[in-house]
ZAMARGU-4260 file (C-alpha; in steps of 0.2 Angstrom, whole numbers, plus 5000, padded with zeros to 4 digits):
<rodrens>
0) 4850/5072/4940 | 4848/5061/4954 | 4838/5071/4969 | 4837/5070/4988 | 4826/5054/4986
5) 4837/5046/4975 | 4851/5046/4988 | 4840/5042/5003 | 4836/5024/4992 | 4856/5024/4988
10) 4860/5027/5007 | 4848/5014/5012 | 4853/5000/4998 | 4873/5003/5007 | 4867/5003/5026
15) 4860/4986/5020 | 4873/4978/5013 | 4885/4987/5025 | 4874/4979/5041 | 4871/4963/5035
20) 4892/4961/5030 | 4893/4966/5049 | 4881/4955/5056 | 4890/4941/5045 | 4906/4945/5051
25) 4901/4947/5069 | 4894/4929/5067 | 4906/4920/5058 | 4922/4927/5072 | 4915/4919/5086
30) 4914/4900/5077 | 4928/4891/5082 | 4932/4884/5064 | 4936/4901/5057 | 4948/4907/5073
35) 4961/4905/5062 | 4955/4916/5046 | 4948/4932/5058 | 4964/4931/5069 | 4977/4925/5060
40) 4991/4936/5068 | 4989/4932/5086 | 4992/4913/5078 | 5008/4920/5068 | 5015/4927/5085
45) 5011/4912/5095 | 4999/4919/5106 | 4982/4909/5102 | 4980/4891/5101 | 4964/4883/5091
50) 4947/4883/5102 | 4946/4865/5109 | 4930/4862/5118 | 4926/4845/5127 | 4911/4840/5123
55) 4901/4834/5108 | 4908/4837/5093 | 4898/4850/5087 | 4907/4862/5100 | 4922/4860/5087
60) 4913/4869/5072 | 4899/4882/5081 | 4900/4891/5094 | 4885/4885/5104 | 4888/4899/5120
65) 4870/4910/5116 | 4880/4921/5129 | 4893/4925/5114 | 4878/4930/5102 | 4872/4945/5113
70) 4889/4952/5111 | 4894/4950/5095 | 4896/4969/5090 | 4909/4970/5105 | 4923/4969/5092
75) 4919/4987/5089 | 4925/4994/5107 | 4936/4980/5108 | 4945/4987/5093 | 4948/5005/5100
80) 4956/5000/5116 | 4972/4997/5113 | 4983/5009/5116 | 4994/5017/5103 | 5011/5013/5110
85) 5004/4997/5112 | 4997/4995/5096 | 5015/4999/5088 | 5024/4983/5098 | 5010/4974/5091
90) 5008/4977/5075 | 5023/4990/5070 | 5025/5008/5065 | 5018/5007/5048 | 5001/5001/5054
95) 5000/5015/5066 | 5005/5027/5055 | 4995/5021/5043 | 4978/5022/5056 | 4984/5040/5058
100) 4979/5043/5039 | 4960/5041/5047 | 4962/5050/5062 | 4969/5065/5050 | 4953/5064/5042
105) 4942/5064/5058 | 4952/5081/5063 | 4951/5089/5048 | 4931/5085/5041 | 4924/5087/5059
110) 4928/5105/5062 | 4926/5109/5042 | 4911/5100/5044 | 4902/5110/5059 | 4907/5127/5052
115) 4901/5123/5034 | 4882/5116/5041 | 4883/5132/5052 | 4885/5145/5038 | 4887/5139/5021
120) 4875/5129/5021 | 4860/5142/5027 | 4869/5155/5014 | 4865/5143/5000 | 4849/5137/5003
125) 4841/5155/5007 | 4842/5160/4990 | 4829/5157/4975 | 4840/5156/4960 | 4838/5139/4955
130) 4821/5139/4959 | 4815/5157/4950 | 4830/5154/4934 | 4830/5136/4923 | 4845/5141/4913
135) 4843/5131/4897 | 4861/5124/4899 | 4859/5121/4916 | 4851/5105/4925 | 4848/5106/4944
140) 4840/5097/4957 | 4834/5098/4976 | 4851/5095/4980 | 4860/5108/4971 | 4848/5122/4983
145) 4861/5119/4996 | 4876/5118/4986 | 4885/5137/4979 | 4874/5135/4962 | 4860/5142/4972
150) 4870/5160/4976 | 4865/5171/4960 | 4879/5180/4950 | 4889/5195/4958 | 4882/5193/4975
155) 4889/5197/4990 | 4886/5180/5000 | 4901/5171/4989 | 4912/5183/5003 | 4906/5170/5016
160) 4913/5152/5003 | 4930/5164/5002 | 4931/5168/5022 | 4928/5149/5024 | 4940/5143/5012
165) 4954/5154/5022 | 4948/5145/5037 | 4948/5126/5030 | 4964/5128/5021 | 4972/5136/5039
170) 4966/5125/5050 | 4971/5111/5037 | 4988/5116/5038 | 4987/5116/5054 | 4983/5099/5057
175) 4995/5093/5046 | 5010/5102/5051 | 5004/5094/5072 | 5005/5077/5062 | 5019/5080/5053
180) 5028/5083/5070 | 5019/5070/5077 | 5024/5056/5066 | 5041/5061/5064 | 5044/5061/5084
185) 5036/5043/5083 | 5048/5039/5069 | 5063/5044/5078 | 5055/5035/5096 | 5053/5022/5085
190) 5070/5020/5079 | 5080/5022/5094 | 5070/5011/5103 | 5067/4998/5092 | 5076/4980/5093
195) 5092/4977/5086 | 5087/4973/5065 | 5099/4971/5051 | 5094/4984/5040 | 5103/4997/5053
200) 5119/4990/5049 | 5118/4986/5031 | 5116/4997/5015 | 5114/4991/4997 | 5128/4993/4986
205) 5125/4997/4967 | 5134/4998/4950 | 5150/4993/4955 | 5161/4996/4942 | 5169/4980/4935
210) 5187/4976/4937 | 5198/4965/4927 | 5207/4957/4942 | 5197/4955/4954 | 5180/4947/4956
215) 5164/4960/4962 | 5167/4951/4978 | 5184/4955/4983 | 5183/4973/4974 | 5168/4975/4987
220) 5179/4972/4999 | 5194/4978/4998 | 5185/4996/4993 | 5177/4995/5010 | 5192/4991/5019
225) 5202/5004/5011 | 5186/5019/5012 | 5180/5013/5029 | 5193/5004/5037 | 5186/5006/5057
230) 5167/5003/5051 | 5167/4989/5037 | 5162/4970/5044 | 5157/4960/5029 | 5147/4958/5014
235) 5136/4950/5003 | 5135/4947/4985 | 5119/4948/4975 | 5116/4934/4964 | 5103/4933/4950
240) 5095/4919/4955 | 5078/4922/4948 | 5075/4904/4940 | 5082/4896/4953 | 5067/4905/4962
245) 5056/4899/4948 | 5060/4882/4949 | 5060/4882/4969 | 5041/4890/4967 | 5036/4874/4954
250) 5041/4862/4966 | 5034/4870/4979 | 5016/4869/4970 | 5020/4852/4962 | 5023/4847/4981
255) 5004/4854/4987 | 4996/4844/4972 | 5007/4827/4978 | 4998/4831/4997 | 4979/4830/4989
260) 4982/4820/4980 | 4990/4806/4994 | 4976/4814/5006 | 4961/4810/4995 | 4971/4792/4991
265) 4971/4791/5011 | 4952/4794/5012 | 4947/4782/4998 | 4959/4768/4994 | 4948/4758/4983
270) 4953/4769/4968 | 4969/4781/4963 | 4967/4795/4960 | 4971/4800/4940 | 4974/4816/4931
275) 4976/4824/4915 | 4993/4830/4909 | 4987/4846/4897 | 4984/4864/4903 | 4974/4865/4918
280) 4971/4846/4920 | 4958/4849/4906 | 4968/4836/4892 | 4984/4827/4890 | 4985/4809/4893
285) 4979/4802/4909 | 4992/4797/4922 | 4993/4790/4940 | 4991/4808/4950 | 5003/4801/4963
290) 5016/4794/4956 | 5016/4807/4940 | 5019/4820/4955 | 5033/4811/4964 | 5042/4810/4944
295) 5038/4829/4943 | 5045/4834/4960 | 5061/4823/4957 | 5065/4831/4939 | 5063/4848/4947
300) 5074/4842/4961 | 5087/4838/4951 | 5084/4854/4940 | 5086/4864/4955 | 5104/4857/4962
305) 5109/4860/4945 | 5103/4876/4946 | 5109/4880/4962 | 5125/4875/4959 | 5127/4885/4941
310) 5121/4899/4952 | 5135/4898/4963 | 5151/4895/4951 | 5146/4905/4935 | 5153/4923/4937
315) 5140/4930/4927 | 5126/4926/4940 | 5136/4938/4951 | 5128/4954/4950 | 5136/4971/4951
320) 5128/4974/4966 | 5131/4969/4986 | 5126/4971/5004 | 5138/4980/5013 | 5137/4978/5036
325) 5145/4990/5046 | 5152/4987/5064 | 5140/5002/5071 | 5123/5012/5065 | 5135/5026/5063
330) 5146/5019/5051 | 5131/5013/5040 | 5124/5030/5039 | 5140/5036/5036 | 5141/5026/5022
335) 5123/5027/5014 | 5119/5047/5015 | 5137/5051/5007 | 5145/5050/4990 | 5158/5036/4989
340) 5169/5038/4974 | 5174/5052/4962 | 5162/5046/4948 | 5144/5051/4956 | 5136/5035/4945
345) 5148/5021/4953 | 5148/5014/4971 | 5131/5021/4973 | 5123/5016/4991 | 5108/5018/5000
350) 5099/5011/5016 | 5097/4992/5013 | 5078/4986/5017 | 5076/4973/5031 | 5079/4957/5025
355) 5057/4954/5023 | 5056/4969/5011 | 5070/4966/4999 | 5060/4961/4982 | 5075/4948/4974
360) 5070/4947/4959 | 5073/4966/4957 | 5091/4963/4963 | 5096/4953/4945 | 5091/4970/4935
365) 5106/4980/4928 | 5107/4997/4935 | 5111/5005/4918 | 5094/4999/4911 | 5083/5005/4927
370) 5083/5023/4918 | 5076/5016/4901 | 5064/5004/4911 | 5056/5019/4922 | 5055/5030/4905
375) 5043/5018/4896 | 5033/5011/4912 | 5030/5033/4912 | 5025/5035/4894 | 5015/5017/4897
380) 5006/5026/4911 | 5001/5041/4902 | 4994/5029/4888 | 4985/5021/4903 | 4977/5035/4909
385) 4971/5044/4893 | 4963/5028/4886 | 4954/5022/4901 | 4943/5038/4900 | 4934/5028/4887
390) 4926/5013/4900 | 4924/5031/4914 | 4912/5040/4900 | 4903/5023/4897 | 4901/5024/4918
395) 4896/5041/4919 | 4881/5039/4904 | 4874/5026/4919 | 4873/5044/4931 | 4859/5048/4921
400) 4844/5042/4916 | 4842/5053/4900 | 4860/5046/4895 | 4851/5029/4899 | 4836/5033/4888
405) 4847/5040/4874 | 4857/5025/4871 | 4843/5011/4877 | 4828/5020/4873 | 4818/5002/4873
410) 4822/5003/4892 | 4813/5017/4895 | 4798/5009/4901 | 4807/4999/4915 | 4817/5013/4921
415) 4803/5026/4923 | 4797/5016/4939 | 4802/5024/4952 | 4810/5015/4961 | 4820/5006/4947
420) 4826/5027/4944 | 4831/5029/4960 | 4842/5014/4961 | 4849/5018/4945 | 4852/5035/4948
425) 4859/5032/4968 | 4867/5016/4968 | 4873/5010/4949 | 4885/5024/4944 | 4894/5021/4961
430) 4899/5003/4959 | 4901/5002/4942 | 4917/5015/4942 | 4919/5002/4956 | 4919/4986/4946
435) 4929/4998/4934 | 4945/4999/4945 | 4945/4981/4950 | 4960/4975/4940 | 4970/4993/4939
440) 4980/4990/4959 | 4988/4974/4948 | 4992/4982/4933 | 5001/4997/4942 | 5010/4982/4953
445) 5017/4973/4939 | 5023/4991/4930 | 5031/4994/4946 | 5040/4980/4949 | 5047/4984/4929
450) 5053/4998/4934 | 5066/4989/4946 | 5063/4994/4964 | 5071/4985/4975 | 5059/4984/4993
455) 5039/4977/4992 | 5038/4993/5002 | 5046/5007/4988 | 5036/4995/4975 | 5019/5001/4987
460) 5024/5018/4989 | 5028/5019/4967 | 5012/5011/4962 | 5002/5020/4978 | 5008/5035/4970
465) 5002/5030/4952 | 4986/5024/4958 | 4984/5043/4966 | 4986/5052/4949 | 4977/5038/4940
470) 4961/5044/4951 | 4965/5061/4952 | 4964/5061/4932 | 4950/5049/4928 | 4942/5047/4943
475) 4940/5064/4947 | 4942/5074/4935 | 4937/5065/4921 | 4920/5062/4931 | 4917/5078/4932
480) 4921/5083/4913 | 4913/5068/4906 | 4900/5064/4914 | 4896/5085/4913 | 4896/5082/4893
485) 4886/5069/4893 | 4873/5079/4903 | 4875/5097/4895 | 4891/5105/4896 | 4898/5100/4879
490) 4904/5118/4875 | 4914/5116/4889 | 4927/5104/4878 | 4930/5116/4867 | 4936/5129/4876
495) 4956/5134/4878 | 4966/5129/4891 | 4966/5144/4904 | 4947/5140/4905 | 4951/5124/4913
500) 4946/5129/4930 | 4931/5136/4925 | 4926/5121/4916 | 4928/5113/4931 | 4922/5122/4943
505) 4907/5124/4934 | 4904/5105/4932 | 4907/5101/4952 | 4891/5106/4960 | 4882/5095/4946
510) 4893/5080/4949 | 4892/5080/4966 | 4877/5067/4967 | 4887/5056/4958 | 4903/5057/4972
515) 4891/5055/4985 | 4883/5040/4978 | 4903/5033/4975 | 4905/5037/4993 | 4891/5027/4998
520) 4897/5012/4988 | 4916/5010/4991 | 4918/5019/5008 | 4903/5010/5018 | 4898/4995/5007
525) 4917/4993/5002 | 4924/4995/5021 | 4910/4983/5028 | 4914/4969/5015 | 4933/4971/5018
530) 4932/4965/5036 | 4919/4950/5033 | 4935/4943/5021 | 4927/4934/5010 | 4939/4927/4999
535) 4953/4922/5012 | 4937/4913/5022 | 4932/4901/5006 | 4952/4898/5000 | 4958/4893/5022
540) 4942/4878/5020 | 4946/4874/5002 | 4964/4871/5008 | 4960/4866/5024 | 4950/4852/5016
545) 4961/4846/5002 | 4978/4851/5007 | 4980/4852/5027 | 4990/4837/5034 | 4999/4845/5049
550) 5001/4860/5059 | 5012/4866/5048 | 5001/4866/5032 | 4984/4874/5044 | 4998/4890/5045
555) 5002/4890/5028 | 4984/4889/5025 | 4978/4905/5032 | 4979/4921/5024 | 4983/4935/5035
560) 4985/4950/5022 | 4993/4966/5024 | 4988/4983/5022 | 4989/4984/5004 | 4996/5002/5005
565) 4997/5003/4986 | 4977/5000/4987 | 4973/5010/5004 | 4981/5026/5003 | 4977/5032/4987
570) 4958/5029/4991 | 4959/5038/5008 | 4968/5054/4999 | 4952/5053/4985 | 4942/5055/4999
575) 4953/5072/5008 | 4950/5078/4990 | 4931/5077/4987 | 4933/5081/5005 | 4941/5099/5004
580) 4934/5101/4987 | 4916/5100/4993 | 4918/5109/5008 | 4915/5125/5000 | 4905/5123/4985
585) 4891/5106/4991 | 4895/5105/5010 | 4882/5091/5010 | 4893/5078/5004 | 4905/5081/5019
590) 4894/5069/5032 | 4895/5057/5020 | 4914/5058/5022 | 4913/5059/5039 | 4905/5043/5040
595) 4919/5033/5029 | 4933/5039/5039 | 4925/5035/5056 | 4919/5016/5050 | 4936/5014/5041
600) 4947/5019/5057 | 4938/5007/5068 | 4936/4994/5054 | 4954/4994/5050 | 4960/4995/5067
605) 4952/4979/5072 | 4960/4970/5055 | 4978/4977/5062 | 4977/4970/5079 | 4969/4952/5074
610) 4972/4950/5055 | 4985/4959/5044 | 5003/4954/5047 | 5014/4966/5038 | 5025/4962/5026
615) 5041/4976/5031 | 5043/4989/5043 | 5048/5006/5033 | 5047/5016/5049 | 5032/5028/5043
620) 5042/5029/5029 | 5027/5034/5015 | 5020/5050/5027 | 5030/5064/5017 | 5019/5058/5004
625) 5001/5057/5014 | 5006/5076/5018 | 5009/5080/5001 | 4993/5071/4994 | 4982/5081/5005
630) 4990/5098/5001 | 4990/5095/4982 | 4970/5092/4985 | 4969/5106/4996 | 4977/5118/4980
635) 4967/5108/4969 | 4950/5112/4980 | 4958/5131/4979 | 4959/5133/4962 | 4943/5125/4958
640) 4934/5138/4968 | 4941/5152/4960 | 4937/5145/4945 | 4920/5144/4950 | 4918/5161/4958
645) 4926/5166/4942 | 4910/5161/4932 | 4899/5169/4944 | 4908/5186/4939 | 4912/5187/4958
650) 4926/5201/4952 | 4929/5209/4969 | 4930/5193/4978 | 4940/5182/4966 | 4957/5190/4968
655) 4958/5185/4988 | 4958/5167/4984 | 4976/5168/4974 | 4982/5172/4989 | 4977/5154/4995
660) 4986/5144/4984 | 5002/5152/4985 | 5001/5153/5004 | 4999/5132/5004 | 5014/5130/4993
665) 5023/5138/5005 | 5019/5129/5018 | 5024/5113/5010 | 5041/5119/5007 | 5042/5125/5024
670) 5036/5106/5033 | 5047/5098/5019 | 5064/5103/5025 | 5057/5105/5043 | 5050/5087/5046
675) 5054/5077/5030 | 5075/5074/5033 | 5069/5062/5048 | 5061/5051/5034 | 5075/5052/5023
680) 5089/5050/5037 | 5098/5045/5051 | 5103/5055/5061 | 5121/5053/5066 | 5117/5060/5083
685) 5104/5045/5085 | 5115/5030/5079 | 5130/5035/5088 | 5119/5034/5105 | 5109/5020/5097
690) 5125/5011/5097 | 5134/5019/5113 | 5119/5010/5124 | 5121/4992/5113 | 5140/4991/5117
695) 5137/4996/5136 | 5122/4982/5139 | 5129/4968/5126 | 5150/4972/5126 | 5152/4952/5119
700) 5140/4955/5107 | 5145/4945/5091 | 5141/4955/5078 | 5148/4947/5060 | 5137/4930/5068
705) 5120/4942/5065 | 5124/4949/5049 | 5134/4937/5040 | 5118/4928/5032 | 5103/4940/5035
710) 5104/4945/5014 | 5109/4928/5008 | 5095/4924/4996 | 5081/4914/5002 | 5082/4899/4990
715) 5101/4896/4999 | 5093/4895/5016 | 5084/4880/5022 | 5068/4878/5032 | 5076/4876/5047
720) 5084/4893/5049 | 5080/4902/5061 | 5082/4921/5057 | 5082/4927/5076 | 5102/4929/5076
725) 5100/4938/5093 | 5110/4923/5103 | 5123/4929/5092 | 5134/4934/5106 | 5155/4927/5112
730) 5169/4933/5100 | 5180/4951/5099 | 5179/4959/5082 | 5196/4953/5074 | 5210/4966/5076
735) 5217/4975/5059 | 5230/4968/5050 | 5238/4969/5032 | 5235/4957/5021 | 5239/4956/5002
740) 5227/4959/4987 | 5227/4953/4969 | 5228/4970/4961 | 5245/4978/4960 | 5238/4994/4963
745) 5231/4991/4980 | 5243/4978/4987 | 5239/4979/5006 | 5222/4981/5014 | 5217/4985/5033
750) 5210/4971/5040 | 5208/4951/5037 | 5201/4944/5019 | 5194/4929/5018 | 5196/4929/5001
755) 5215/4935/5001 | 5215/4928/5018 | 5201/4929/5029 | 5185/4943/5030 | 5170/4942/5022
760) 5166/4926/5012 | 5160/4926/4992 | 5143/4918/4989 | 5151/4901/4986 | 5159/4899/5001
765) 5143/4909/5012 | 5132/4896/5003 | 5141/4881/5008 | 5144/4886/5026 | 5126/4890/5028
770) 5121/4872/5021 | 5132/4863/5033 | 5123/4853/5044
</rodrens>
């Protein structure tokens, strides 16, 4: 087992990296040719302009002020200034929501922290257990003398982990019922005082029923008109144009290929430049790059107004689906928190995303299929998980050198040297589960976006919430049972299921050198190297150099990011669980933590404000299930300890734990119907003031102008539409009148049809007026 020496090489190893991926960064900001990679958002807002120097030309590439040198760590300070109310104009709700997560930790691990050092950890190291008994199915190390393993069977000092567990899982509820109230406060701030968006007038129509007289356009209509006669404004088909999509996105990479190659044509014209035709421009015939691009964007083209026009006549691109705009908040809320027809499947609605987050593609699925889709992406998930315990066993025989020697024994030699042991034992084990994971945030993606959500951000939250059982289940626990029966609890395995706990429980003091060691590695190494931003740094020069032609391109170049909340939140919410699991049984692992969640608040602070630019804005929409996460590992830290204690035949004791877990569920239950309706609705209350206080400043305001084309798909609109409808102001809404339907059995409707006479327009009609010039 790694020992106290082994982690102080571990520590050191990440401090290095960790510093020198600082001092890296902290260089590479302040030269003026990467102004646009480290702050790419204040460029997206319009509020930097690149560094211009007068001088030599140097001055254009380094930075040559020495002045700048002495302070380049003054990001760091720099970072935390900004205000939070501030911060959330900036950058939105989600981000500072999201920074919250950190801050959670800070006030939850700090106190835990102090009062585990104070008495846990002189209770455990005072005794001789380990040191007077070598139980021959027991390893143990220097480290494990401060952990519970030390306490000898049936003692009295396992009273003092129980009186601490009460007072970890008290004050951790109370923290997270402050938060709680917190964030929901800021959620409702945010809404009321938040600009006018589309998404609070609109709300996404699904499965509506087919009808043999009228198109899914004018049914859409004329069901409003007859349901919601005083609220309904217009509407908007969904179309399934996902090839038309494709084809757009072809031409679009066909177009960048034309650009380098006319730009390196510019830059040499003695020669033209030639490719290959075959896969990857490694074979085919060769061809004149230039002119073979041209042909290619031209077929494509042509493809695409064929395309767009097929999309446009044939009914069966017309999906059964539509977004529906209100007159007021209040009538969209109306209509999205109640049940519109008889038949609970049909005329299903829901808050529409803003137009940034809706995920088209999605859109074209049938809803009668999601069902079957989210049933095999599940049963695919659980095949996941079970057989990905093969590469975490591989991981955990690198935790120990006599699992080394076992399966390498010509190694044995090499590995002996002490230094070479230390590495291995500190550093290897935590960034090979590292190297493990790389490739698993895509393939939970991808299952996701099978499954047929229809926002990037309910896409984050479903694979965010994968990830978080993936890493519960292999990371986790199957670290702890693995890597245990690879060192010398292989009876453990065969025992029933209500030994489970006890399994566990036992295994956790042994495996927590290797947490520690994983800490080290992904939250210090893995924080430091995400703010030097590698990748986008080396892909903004190579397209800088080879496809940047005007100012245009140099934006489309950079690579702001987002905060990957599929990514970010389920490895913050492993931490909160080796956190609280650790607290009570190795409280030396709880600096450790401390450490990651300080560096990360600051690091990712700094990213929000100069680098990532958000995709959506949900509103704080994923914290009922931050909450949740962090209670499931504080019940999950609750059992394990009484299975532990449970093993040390602490019989008296024991019993006062069940008293924990039961308490906890409760006060989930209790938060969830106190604070988690504000993340699910609207209030009715808050949009009819929302809207009382519009129509009082804007009385003119046009509203149909604003809404009319926020949900057309993006391949119908040009580049030159602006989606800033806020000048959208002159006209009366139209007064109510009856018109004539197709069906017979709905002859009259309450208000004007464009498509029986005037309303809302079909996608042809919507498409056509938003191409004319």
């Amino acid at each position: 087992m790694a020992t106290i020496a082994d982690i102080g090489v571990s520590a050191a190893l990440n401090l290095l990296s960790s510093f020198i991926f600082l001092i890296a960064f902290a260089l590479l900001r302040i030269q003026p040719f990467n102004d646009r990679v480290y702050f790419p958002k204040w460029y997206l807002k319009g509020l930097r302009d690149s560094p211009s120097q007068a001088g030599a030309f140097v001055r254009k590439f380094v930075n040559v002020d020495f002045r700048s040198y002495v302070k380049f760590l003054n990001w760091m300070p720099a970072a935390l200034k900004m205000p939070e109310p501030e911060l959330i104009e900036h950058a939105g709700l989600d981000s500072a929501a999201y920074l919250r997560i950190y801050l959670i930790g800070l006030k939850i691990f700090v106190p835990i922290t102090v009062l585990a050092w104070a008495v846990l950890v002189p209770v455990n190291y005072t005794n001789d257990t380990l040191r007077l008994e070598r139980l021959s199915n027991v390893t143990s190390s220097d480290i494990d003398m401060l952990s519970i393993s030390n306490i000898p069977a049936k003692s009295q000092r396992f009273w003092s982990h129980i009186v601490m567990a009460y007072a970890f899982t008290f004050w951790t509820c109370y923290v997270l019922r402050k938060e709680y109230e917190k964030v929901a406060n800021m959620r409702l701030q945010f809404l009321a005082s938040a600009k006018r968006r589309p998404d609070q007038f609109t709300v996404l129509v699904r499965n509506v029923p087919p009808d043999p007289d009228e198109s899914v356009s004018e049914l859409v209509e004329h069901f409003f008109l007859v349901n919601h006669p005083d609220n309904y404004l217009t509407h908007q088909v969904v179309v399934n144009a996902n090839k038309l999509a494709k084809l757009v996105k072809q031409k679009k990479k066909k177009q960048n290929w034309l650009d380098y190659y006319q730009l390196k044509y510019s830059r040499n014209n003695a020669t033209r430049p030639i490719m290959k035709t075959g896969f990857l421009g490694l074979w085919g015939q060769k061809v004149d790059a230039i002119d073979h691009n041209i042909a290619e964007i031209e077929r494509l083209s042509n493809e695409i107004a064929a395309e767009r026009e097929s999309v446009v006549t044939d009914p069966k691109a017309i999906m059964p689906a539509a977004f529906v705009s209100f007159k007021t908040r209040w009538g969209a809320a109306v209509c999205a928190q109640t049940q519109q027809s008889r038949n609970p499947t049909l005329w299903l609605t829901e808050w529409a995303p803003e137009p940034r987050d809706v995920f088209w593609n999605n859109l074209a699925i049938p809803y009668v299929s999601l069902a079957v889709r989210r049933l095999i992406m599940g049963v695919s998930f659980f095949f996941l998980t079970f057989f990905f315990m093969i590469p975490i066993a591989f991981v955990q025989s690198l935790a120990s050198i006599e699992g080394i020697e076992k399966a390498a024994p010509f190694l044995k030699p090499i590995i002996e040297v002490k230094i070479i042991k230390s590495i291995v034992q500190g550093f290897l084990p935590g960034i090979a589960l590292k190297l493990f994971l790389i490739f698993l945030p895509s393939i939970l993606m991808i299952m996701s976006k099978f499954e047929g959500f229809t926002s990037i951000s309910s896409l984050e939250r479903r694979s965010a919430s994968r990830y978080y059982i993936f890493n519960l289940v292999n990371v986790f626990l199957g670290s702890i049972i693995t890597g245990s029966a690879f060192e010398q609890l292989d009876t453990f395995m065969k025992q029933s299921a209500n030994d489970i706990p006890k399994t566990i429980g036992v295994a956790i003091p042994i495996k927590a050198t290797f947490f520690i060691t994983y800490i080290m590695v992904d939250g210090w190494a893995g924080i430091a190297g995400e703010i030097l931003m590698l990748k986008p740094l080396i892909m903004y020069h190579l397209k800088n150099f080879f496809l940047v032609k005007t100012e245009k391109d140099r934006e489309e170049a950079m690579d702001a990011g987002s905060l990957g909340f599929n990514t970010g939140e389920p490895r913050i919410q492993l931490y909160f669980l080796l956190g609280l699991v650790y607290s009570t049984v190795t409280p030396l692992l709880l600096p450790f933590i401390l450490v990651f969640f300080a560096f990360a608040y600051v690091v990712f602070r700094h990213q929000i404000i100069n680098v990532y630019n958000q995709e959506y804005e949900s509103g704080a929409a994923f914290w009922p299930d931050v909450h949740k996460r962090i209670l499931i590992a504080l019940i999950i830290s609750q059992l394990l300890l009484m299975g532990l204690m449970s093993t040390k035949e602490a019989a008296q004791s024991t019993p006062f734990i069940i008293a924990l877990p039961v308490l906890t569920i409760w006060f989930y239950y209790f938060t969830q119907g106190r604070y988690e309706p504000a993340f699910i609705r609207y209030p009715l209350q808050e949009a009819m003031m929302k809207d009382t206080l519009e129509h009082a400043r804007e009385p003119n305001l046009y509203l149909k102008g604003y809404l009319q084309s926020a949900y057309i798909h993006p391949v119908f609109k040009s580049d030159d539409d602006d989606d800033d409808h806020d000048t959208a102001i002159a006209k009366k809404e139209d007064e109510d009148v009856l018109v004539p339907t197709k069906r017979q059995s709905r002859r009259n409707t309450p208000a004007p049809s464009k498509i029986s006479g005037g309303s809302s327009p079909s996608l042809p009609e919507a498409v056509q007026e938003h191409q004319e010039p």
